[in-house]
C-alpha positions, -999 to +999 in steps of 0.1 A: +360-614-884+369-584-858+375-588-819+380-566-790+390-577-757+371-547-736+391-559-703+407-587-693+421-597-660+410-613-625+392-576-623+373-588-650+369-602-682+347-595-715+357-598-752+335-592-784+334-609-817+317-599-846+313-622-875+292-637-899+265-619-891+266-623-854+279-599-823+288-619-793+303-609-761+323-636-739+322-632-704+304-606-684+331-598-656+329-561-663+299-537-659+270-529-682+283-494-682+316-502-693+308-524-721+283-502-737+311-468-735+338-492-748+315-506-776+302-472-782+337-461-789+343-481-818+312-480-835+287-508-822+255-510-802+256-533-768+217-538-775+225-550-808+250-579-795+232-612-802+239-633-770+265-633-742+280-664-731+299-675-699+331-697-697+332-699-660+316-693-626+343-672-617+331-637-606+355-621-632+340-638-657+300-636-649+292-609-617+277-589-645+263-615-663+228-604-649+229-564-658+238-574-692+207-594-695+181-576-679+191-537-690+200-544-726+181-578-730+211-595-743+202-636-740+225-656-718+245-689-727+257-707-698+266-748-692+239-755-665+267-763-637+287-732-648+248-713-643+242-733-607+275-727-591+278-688-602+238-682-586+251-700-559+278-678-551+271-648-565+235-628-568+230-624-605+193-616-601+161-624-621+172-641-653+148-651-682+162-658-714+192-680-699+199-709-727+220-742-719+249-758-738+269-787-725+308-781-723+324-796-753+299-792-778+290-762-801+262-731-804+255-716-837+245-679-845+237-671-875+268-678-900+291-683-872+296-712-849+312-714-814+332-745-801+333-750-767+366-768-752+364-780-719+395-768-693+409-779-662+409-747-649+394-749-608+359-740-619+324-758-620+328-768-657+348-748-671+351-741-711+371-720-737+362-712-770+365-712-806+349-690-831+347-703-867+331-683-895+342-672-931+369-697-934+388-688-901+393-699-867+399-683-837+403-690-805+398-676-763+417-696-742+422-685-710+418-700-675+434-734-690+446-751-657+478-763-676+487-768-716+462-802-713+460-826-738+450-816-770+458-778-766+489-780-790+468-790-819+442-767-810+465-740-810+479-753-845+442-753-863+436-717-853+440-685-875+445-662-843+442-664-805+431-651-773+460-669-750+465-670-710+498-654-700+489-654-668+524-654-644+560-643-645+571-675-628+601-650-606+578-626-597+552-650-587+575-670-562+592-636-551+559-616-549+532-612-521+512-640-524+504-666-496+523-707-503+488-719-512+480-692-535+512-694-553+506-734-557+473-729-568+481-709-599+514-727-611+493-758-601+474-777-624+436-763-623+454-724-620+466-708-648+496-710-677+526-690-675+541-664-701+568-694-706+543-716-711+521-698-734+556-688-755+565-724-757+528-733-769+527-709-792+566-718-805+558-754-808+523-753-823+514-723-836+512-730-878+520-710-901+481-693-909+482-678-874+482-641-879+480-629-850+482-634-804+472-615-780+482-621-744+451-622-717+440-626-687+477-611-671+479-609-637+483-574-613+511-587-591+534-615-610+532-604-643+538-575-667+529-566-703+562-557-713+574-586-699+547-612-711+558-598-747+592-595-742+588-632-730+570-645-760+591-623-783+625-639-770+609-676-772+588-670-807+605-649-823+588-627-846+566-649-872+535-629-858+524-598-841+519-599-803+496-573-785+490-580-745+452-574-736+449-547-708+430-550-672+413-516-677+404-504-710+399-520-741+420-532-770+422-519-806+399-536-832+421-570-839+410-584-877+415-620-888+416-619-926+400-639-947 
């Protein structure tokens, strides 16, 4: 199994997954453009990706959600509330091949299936995923709300993750933002902090994980020397960390058989 994240951030969000005979793309926050250069780069065809499918109704997570359909035919997963609330506010355009899956539940392509894990994140119906094929588990959780019950032993059944490290939790409540904003994201629909994602990772992560990368990182209260530094001082060093960037891609990440 490989994975790229090709951008993450509230500028937008796409990663790829290849495995078991499958190419998938989550989230379609970045333009058609910009995927096809950045797979190009390393080897692999956008019009060869087998489906793209949506977390959220979040604009960083699905404004391109159309261009990727229509110019490079890729089919479209989406829950159907996730589907209403991002046409509502946002003008995907003409969509045909646009398939339906209810949060919680599971799509299969191929060799490779795709749990869906429902968040409490401050979207529609919102979902993160796991990806399970040849023996190994792995997992993109970001816009989590909060650590909610169950994510510990999530975290503990996977072989490497995608994880929200959102906030510095000083420079978010010394930064710019407006009172509401701030409350919204430490609240409990926003998103997890680099502490919090340390201390997930410290008190659950077993022993098969092989490696985390840090996503969806904000502009203004966070870092990625700092998320790692974070996670490095709390973890230790039982694993690599890499921080996913807001504007280019990752390296090819491999979770070993």
């Amino acid at each position: 199994m490989i994975a790229v994240s090709l951008q993450s951030g509230s500028n937008g969000n796409c990663i790829y997954v290849e495995a078991g005979g499958a190419r998938l793309l989550f989230d379609a926050g970045i333009s058609g453009a910009q995927a096809e250069r950045r797979l190009a780069a390393f080897g692999r065809d956008i019009r060869k990706v087998d489906a793209v499918i949506i977390s959220h109704d979040h604009s960083d997570h699905v404004r391109c959600a159309g261009v990727l359909h229509r110019k490079y035919g890729l089919p479209l997963f989406a829950s159907r509330p996730t589907l209403r609330a991002a046409e509502k506010n946002l003008d995907l355009g003409a969509m045909r091949e646009v398939h339906s899956f209810v949060s919680g539940g599971a799509l299969r392509f191929r060799k490779l299936t795709v749990e869906t894990v429902r968040t409490p994140h401050d979207a529609e119906d919102g979902v993160a995923f796991v990806i399970c094929a040849e023996g190994k588990r792995l997992g993109i959780l970001t816009d989590l709300g909060h650590v909610f019950d169950g994510l510990p032993e999530l975290i503990e059944s996977l072989d490497a993750v995608f994880l929200e490290s959102n906030y510095d939790p000083e420079m978010l409540e010394n930064g710019p933002y407006p009172a509401f904003l701030k409350a919204r994201i430490r609240g409990p629909r926003g998103h997890i902090s680099n502490i919090e994602s340390a201390e997930l990772l410290r008190s659950s992560a077993s022993r098969a994980l092989q490696w985390a990368c840090l996503a969806h990182l904000s502009e203004q209260n966070n870092r990625p020397g700092l998320a790692l530094r974070t996670h490095r001082r709390i973890v230790g060093d039982a694993f690599p960390f890499h921080a996913a960037s807001r504007y280019e891609p990752t390296g090819v990440f491999e979770v070993r058989p």
